[in-house]
Steps between C-alpha positions, in 0.01 A plus 500: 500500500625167453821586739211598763291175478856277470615707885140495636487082414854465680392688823179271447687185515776603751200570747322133441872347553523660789145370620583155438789525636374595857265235449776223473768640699499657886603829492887504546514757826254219620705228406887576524685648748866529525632375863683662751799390598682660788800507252337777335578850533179737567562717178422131295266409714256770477615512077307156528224513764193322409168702503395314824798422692637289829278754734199408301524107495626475849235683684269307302663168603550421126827427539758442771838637501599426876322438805608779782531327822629552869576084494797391323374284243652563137351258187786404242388442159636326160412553168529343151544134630506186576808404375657224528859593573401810749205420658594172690830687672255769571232287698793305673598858640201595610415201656828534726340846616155367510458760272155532302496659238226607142642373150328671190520260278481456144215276358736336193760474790274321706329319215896314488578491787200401716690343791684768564143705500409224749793508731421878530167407649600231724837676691211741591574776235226684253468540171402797336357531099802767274315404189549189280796634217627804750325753279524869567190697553655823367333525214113465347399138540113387440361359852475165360889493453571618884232246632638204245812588705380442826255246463814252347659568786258427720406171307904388562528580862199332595551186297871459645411606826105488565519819598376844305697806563347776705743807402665622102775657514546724126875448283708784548248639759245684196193530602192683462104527585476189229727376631409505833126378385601217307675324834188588668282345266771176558437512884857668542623780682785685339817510680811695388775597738688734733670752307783500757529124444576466133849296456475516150672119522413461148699722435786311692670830646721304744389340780636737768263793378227216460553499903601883550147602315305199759642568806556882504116539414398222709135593650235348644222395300752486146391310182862446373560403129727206415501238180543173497584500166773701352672536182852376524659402813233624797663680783175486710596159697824641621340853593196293697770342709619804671184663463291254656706441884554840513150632488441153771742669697275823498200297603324492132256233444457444157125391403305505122343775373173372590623438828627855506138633381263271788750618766431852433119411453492374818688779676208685365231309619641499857488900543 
C-alpha cells in the first residue's frame, strides 16, 4: 500500500513538472531546429528533420533561403562580425566591385566596435540582427531569453548607426516556429541561406574550395554565406578576390538581401 501511494505521488509530480514546464519553456519541435547545410548527406538530413521543415516556412514567407530569379542579382552575406582586423579589408573589396553586400552582426561586436557598425551603413551596406552573444537556438530557451537576444542587438545597431535592423539571421542556421515568432514580434524577417552556397569559411577549408563551392553553384537569386570573423587566420578575403571579378565577369550584380527581397516584390507587382 505504501509502495502504491509512494508510485502514484511520483507520476503525480512528474505530470505537474511537466505542466510547468510547458508553461515556461516553448515546446522544443517549436523552438529548435537543426539546419541544413548542403554539406549534408540526405540519410542525416532526414535523421534530423524538424517537424515543420524548409517547405513549411518558405511557402509561408517565414523565412528566406534564396530568392529564384531570371535577373542576375546574387546577395553576399557575413556573419559573426565586425571585426576589426577582417572587416575593414572586406569593405575595401567590396567597394572596388561596388559590391553591396548584408553583414549579420553581433550586438557585443557592435557594442565595441560601433564605427565599424557605422561604416557598414554609410559605404551603402546593411546590417542584419545574429543575436547579441551568438547563441544557438537548438535547444529549449524561455521567449524572454530569444527576445533579450534580439532586442540588444537591435538597441547596438541603432545607437551606432541610427538605424534598426529589418532581417535576423539565427547562429548555426537553428530555427524553429519560436523562433521564427520571436523575430516577428522584433519587426524582423528571418533570413538563412542557400544551401548550395554554404562555404563553411569558418571552417577555413582552403580558399580554393571556398571559390569551387561559390562559383560552381553560382545562381541567380543566391543568399551566399561568408564570415567576417573567423577563428584563426580567415581565408575569406583571399577567396572574395577571385570570387568577386569572376562572377563581374558573368554579369552578377551583387545587392543586400533586402535589396534582393524588394526586387523580387516588385517583379511581382508588375505581372
Amino acid at each position: 500500500m505504501k509502495s502504491d501511494a509512494f508510485t502514484r505521488s511520483r507520476r503525480v509530480l512528474r505530470v505537474v513538472s511537466a505542466l510547468i514546464a510547458l508553461q515556461l519553456f516553448p515546446s522544443a519541435a517549436d523552438l529548435v531546429s537543426p539546419p541544413f547545410r548542403s554539406g549534408l548527406p540526405s540519410s542525416v538530413q532526414a535523421a534530423s528533420a524538424p517537424a515543420r521543415g524548409r517547405d513549411y516556412y518558405e511557402a509561408r514567407g517565414d523565412i528566406v533561403w534564396e530568392v529564384p530569379m531570371a535577373e542576375k542579382l546574387i546577395a553576399l552575406t557575413f556573419d559573426d562580425g565586425p571585426d576589426p582586423e577582417e572587416t575593414p579589408p572586406i569593405l575595401d573589396l567590396l567597394n572596388q566591385y561596388q559590391a553591396k553586400a548584408t553583414f549579420f552582426v553581433l550586438g557585443r561586436k557592435v557594442d565595441q566596435y560601433p564605427e565599424l557598425a557605422a561604416r557598414e551603413v554609410l559605404e551603402g551596406h546593411e546590417i542584419a540582427n545574429h543575436t547579441y552573444t551568438h547563441r544557438y537556438f537548438n535547444r529549449p530557451i524561455t521567449q524572454e531569453l530569444l527576445s533579450s537576444e534580439i532586442k540588444r542587438t537591435d538597441e547596438a545597431v541603432l545607437r551606432a548607426t541610427g538605424r534598426k535592423p529589418v532581417l535576423f539571421r539565427p547562429p548555426g542556421g537553428y530555427y524553429g516556429q519560436a523562433v521564427v515568432d520571436g523575430a516577428k514580434r522584433a519587426g524582423c524577417k528571418t533570413v538563412l541561406w542557400s544551401w548550395h552556397q554554404d562555404t563553411e569559411d569558418w571552417n577555413r577549408p582552403g580558399t580554393e574550395k571556398i571559390i569551387r563551392k561559390v562559383l560552381t553553384n553560382a545562381r541567380n537569386g543566391d543568399i551566399i554565406l561568408f564570415h567576417d570573423h573567423v577563428e584563426g587566420k580567415s581565408q575569406t578575403l583571399a577567396a572574395l578576390q577571385r570570387i568577386l571579378p569572376e562572377l563581374s565577369k558573368r554579369g552578377y550584380r551583387f545587392v543586400t538581401v533586402s535589396e534582393l527581397l524588394t526586387h523580387k516584390e516588385s517583379k511581382t507587382v508588375g505581372h
